[in-house]
N, C-alpha and C positions, 0 to 999 in steps of 0.2 A: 160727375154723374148727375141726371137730374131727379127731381126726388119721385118725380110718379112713375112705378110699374109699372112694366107689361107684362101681361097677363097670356102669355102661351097655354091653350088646354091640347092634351096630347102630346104624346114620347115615343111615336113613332121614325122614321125617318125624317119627315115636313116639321116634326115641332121641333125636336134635338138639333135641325141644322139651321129652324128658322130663330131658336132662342142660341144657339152661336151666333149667330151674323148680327144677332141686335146684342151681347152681351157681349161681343169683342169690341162693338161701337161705343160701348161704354153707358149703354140704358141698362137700368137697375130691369132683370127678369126675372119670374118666376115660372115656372112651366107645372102644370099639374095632369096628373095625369092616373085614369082609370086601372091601367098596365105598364108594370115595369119594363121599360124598351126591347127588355129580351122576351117579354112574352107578347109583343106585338105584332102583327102582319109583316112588319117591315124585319124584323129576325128572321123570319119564312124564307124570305128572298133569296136568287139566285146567286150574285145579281150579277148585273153588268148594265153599265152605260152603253147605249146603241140610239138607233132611231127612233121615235115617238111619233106614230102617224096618230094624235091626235088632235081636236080642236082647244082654241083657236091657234090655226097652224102659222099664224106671223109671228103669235108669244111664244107660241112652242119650239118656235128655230133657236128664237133667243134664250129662252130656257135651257134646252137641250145646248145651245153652244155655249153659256157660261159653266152650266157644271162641268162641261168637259175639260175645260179650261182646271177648274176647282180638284179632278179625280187624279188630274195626269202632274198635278203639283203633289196632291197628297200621294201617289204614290212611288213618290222619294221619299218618303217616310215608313218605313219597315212595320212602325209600330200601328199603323191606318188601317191596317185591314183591306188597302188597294193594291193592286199588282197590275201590269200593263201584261195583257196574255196574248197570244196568236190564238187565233183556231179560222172556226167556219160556221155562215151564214148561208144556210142552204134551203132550195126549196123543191116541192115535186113537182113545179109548174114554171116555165120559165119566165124568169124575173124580167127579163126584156134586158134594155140599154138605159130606162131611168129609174135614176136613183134618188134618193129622199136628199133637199140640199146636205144638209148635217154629216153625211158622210164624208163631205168634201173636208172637213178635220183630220179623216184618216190617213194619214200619210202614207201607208203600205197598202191602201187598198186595192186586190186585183180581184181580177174574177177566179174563180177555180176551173182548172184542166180538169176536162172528162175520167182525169185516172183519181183527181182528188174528190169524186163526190161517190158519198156510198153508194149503194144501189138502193134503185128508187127515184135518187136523186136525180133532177135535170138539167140546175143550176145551180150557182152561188158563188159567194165571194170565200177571200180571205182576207182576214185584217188583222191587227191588233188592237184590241179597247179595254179600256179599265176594270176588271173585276173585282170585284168589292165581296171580300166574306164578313157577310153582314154584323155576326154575334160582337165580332174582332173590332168591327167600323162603329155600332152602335158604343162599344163600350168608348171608342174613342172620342167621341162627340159627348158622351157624358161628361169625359173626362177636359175636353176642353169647354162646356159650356163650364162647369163648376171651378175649373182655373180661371175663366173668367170673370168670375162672382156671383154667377146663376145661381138661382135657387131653385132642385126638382126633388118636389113631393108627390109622392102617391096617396093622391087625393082626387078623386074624381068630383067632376062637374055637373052635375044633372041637370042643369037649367042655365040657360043666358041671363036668366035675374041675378042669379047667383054669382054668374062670371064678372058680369057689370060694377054689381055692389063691392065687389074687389077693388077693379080697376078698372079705368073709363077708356082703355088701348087692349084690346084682346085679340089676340089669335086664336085665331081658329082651325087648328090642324088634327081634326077627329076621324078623315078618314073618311071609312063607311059609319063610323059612329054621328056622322051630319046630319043622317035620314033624319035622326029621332032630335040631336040637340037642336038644328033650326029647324025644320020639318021640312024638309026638302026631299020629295019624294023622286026626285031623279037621282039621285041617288042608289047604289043596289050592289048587293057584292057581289064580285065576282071569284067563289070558290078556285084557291089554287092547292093543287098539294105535288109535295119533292119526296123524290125519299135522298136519303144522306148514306153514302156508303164511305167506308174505307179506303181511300187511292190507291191502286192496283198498281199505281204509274203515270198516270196519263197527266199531262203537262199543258195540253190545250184543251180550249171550249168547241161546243156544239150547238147549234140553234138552228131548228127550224122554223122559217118562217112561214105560217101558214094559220088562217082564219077560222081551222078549226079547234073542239074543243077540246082533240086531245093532238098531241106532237112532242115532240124527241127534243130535249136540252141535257147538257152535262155541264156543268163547270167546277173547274178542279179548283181547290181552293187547301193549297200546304199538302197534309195527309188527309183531307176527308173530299169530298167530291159530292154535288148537289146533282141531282137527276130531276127530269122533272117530263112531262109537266101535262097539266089538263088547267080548264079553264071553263068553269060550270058556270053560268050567268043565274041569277037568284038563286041561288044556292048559299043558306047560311049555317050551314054542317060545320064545325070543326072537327070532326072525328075523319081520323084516316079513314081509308075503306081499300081493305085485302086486293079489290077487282081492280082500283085504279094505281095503289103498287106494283100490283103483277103488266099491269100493261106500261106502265112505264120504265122498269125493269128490262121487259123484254123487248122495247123501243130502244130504249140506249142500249142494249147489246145488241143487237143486230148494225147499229152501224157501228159503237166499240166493243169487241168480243171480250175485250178485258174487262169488260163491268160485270160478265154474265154472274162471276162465281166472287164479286167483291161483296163484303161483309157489311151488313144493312145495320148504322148506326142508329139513324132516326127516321120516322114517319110524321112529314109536319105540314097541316093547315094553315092557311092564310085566305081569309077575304080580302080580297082587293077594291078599293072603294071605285068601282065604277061609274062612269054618269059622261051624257052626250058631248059635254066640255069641262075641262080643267075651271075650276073657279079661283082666283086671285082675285080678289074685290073689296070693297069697302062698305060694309051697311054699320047705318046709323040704328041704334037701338036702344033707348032710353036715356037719351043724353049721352050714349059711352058713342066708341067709335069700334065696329068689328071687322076685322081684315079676316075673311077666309081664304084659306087656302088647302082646299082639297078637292078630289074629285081624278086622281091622276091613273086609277085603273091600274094595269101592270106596267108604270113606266113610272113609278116613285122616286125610284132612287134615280132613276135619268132625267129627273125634271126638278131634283132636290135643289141643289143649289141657288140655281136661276129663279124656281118660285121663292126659296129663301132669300134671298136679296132683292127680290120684287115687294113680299110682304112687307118685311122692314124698312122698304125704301119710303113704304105706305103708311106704317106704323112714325116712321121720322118726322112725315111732311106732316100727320095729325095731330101727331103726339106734343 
């Protein structure tokens, strides 16, 4: 091992998998962090690996295609928190004949027959893609950063002097938390909230794909099932709100009737750290060296990997 830390701030998805990829490599980390990984944005999540029509979209292919890589190894491991699911990717406008490259991974990819889309519906595929229940997946990335030798303290960072004076190699995986640590005002959350119900049954995913700020997800995960979802731009509420329950309730039951009368576990917030491009980079900052890497909006967990092994490829070459 060599003897100078790196210095990971944040324990959301981006820092838990960026201090694995540098603490299986055998660099001495530490990761600190504001919130305990279960009470972070990235716990909120649906989730599942898909498409990311984000910028810059040459890194994002590669992004998007090494975690894929990374989700469908992990889930041959029972204990991950990943399962490879079927369902459906549907829209109320027709998706046409092109598709994002990245799907070209899915090997069962077809379109859906007119008898498989609910009503409303006027296109879509079916496939099968990784879904990750996230509480399950974060603990597990604890659990291998700290088999690795990692060190994660709940100790927040209020200042880059501070990070620096630590260590001269810092990640920077805060999220929407970046507005305020470098002052990057492109930055902006993007309000999500699920609710969690009971599984009635249901065995496959739902998503629709669509630009606006409310729309219909389900993903079953064991016995509990994520519903979702809306998608408020500055909006930095964590508090449920009863109007956007009841509509997303009544959104996944109309295309699953079985949700209608399933039993409502939780009601959960998340901001999504929003901003015009994903940042993976490198700024020099008082002698230290800072790799950020945030800025991923609602495609976190499907960009995790790939920005994890970008950063530390960054953190290697300087470190």
């Amino acid at each position: 091992m060599t003897a100078d830390p790196v210095l990971v701030i944040g324990a959301g998805v981006q820092g838990l998998t960026t201090g694995v990829v540098l603490a299986e490599a055998g660099r001495r980390v530490r990761i600190r962090t504001a919130d305990r990984p279960q009470d972070t944005t990235s716990a909120v999540a649906g989730a599942m690996w898909g498409p990311a029509m984000l910028r810059p979209a040459d890194r994002v292919l590669y992004w998007v295609t090494r975690s894929h890589a990374e989700f469908t190894a992990l889930a041959r491991d029972e204990d991950s928190g990943v399962h490879l699911t079927a369902g459906r990717m549907a829209a109320r406008f027709d998706l046409g004949d092109s598709v994002p490259p990245e799907v070209r991974l899915i090997p069962d990819l077809r379109r859906c027959t007119p008898e498989e889309l609910p009503d409303g519906f006027v296109s879509g595929y079916r496939a099968t893609v990784p879904l990750i229940d996230m509480p399950r997946y974060l603990d597990h990335l604890v659990a291998r950063f700290r088999d690795a030798g990692g060190d994660l303290r709940l100790s927040p960072v209020p200042t880059l002097a501070e990070a620096v004076a630590e260590s001269a190699t810092v990640v920077n995986c805060t999220g929407v938390g970046a507005r305020e640590l470098v002052g990057d005002p492109g930055v902006h959350p993007v309000r999500g909230q699920h609710v969690v119900v009971r599984n009635p049954g249901i065995d496959e995913y739902f998503i629709e794909l669509s630009d606006s700020g409310e729309f219909t997800s389900y993903m079953p995960h064991g016995d509990r099932v994520v519903l979702g979802g809306v998608a408020a731009e500055q909006d930095w509420s964590r508090t449920p709100r009863r109007k956007d329950s009841e509509g997303i309730r009544r959104r996944c039951a109309e295309v699953e009737p079985r949700l209608a009368d399933a039993e409502v576990l939780a009601e959960l917030v998340g901001l999504r750290p929003g901003r015009e491009s994903v940042r993976v980079e490198v700024e020099h900052y008082e002698g230290a060296r800072i790799i950020h890497n945030y800025g991923h909006g609602g495609c976190g967990v499907t960009l995790s990997w790939g920005c994890a092994f970008e950063a530390a490829d960054l953190a290697e070459e300087l470190g």
